[in-house]
C-alpha positions in Angstrom: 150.8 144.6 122.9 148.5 147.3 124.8 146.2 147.2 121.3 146.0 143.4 121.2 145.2 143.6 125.1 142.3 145.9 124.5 141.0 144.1 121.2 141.1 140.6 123.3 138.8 142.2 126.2 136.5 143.8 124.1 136.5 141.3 121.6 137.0 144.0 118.6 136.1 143.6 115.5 135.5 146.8 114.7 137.4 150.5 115.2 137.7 153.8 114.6 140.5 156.5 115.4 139.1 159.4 116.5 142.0 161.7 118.0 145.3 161.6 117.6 149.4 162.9 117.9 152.7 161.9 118.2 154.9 163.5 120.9 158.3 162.5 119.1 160.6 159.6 117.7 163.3 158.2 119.3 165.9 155.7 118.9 166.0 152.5 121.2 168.8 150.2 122.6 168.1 147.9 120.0 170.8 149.2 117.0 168.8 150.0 114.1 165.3 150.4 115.7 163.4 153.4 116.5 160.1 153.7 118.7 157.7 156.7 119.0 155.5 158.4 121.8 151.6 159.9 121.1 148.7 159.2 122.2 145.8 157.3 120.4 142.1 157.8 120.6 139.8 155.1 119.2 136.7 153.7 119.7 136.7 149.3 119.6 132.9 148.3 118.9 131.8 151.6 120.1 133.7 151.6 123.6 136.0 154.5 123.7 139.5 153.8 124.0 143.0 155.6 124.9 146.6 154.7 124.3 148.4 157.3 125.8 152.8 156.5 126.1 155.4 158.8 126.7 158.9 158.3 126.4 159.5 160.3 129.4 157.5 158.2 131.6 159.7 155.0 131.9 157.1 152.7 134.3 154.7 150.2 132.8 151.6 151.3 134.5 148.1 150.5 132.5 144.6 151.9 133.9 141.4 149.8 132.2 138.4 152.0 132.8 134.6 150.7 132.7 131.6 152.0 133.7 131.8 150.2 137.2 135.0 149.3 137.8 139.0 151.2 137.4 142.0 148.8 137.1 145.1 150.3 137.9 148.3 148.0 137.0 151.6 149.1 138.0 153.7 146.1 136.4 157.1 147.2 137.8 155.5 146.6 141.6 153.3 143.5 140.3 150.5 145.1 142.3 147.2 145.2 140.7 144.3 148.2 142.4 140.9 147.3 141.1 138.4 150.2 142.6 134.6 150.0 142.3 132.7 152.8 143.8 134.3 153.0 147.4 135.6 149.7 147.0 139.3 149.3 146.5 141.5 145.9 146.1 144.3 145.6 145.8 146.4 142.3 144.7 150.1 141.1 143.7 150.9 139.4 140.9 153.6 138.3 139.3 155.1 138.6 135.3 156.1 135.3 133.7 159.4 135.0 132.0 158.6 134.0 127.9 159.8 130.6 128.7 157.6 130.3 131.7 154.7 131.4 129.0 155.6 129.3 126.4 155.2 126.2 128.4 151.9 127.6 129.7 150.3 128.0 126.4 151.9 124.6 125.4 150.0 122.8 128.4 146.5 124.6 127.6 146.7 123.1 124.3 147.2 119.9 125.1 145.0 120.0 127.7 141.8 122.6 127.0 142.7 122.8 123.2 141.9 126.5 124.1 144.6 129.4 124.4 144.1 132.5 125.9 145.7 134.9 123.0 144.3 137.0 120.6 143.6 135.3 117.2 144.7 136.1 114.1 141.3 138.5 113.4 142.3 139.9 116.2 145.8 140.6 116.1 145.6 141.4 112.1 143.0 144.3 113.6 145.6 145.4 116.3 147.9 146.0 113.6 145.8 147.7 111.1 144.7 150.1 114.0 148.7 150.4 114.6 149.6 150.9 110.9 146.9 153.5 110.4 148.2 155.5 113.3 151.7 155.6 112.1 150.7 157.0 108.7 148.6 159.6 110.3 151.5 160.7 112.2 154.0 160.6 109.0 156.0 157.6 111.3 155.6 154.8 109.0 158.8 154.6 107.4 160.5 154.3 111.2 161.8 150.4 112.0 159.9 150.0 115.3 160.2 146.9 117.4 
């Protein structure tokens, strides 16, 4: 979801891995499934990008670096740090249950006729970028979630 995230903000429709490893494989709760940790270099329309997810680190936290601004989101907490120079603000926020999103993105259709969720493009690209990666890495045969 992190690579459909970063394709939606920057609009990709373009990349390019540049740097790459995988840390190790592991099985999940889910019987049958495996997942992986490594970290992912890429650049999306020339912006330079990072994925970088261990197993060992078992919090949700995302940083979104630009030139101006750092976003720091720490999901567990809900709290949101957006830093810009000296500036720092901090917010709450809170994570919708599916079913909570589901009506959500019924109700912008009917109303706006406009979603706010990567397209196909975009989510096709997302899963190249994905697929790519798990050959470099010699995962592709794993039955990830």
């Amino acid at each position: 979801h992190m690579l459909d995230l970063i394709i939606w903000l920057l609009d990709g429709k373009e990349y390019e891995i540049t740097d790459y490893e995988i840390f190790k494989t592991y099985e999940t709760k889910r019987k049958g499934f495996s997942d992986f940790s490594g970290n992912l270099k890429f650049l999306i329309n020339n912006t330079i990008c990072e994925l970088n997810d261990t197993e060992d680190n078992p919090t949700e936290y995302i940083q979104i670096t630009t030139e101006n601004k750092t976003f720091n989101i720490d999901e567990p907490n809900q709290k949101l740090t957006e830093t810009e120079g000296d500036s720092v603000m901090n917010m709450d926020f809170e994570v919708p249950f599916q079913s909570q999103l589901t009506s959500e993105v019924v109700k912008a259709i009917i109303w706006n006729g406009d979603i706010m969720i990567p397209d196909l493009k975009q989510s096709f690209l997302s899963h190249k970028i994905l697929f790519e990666f798990m050959e470099k890495v010699d995962v592709s045969g794993l039955n990830i979630t």
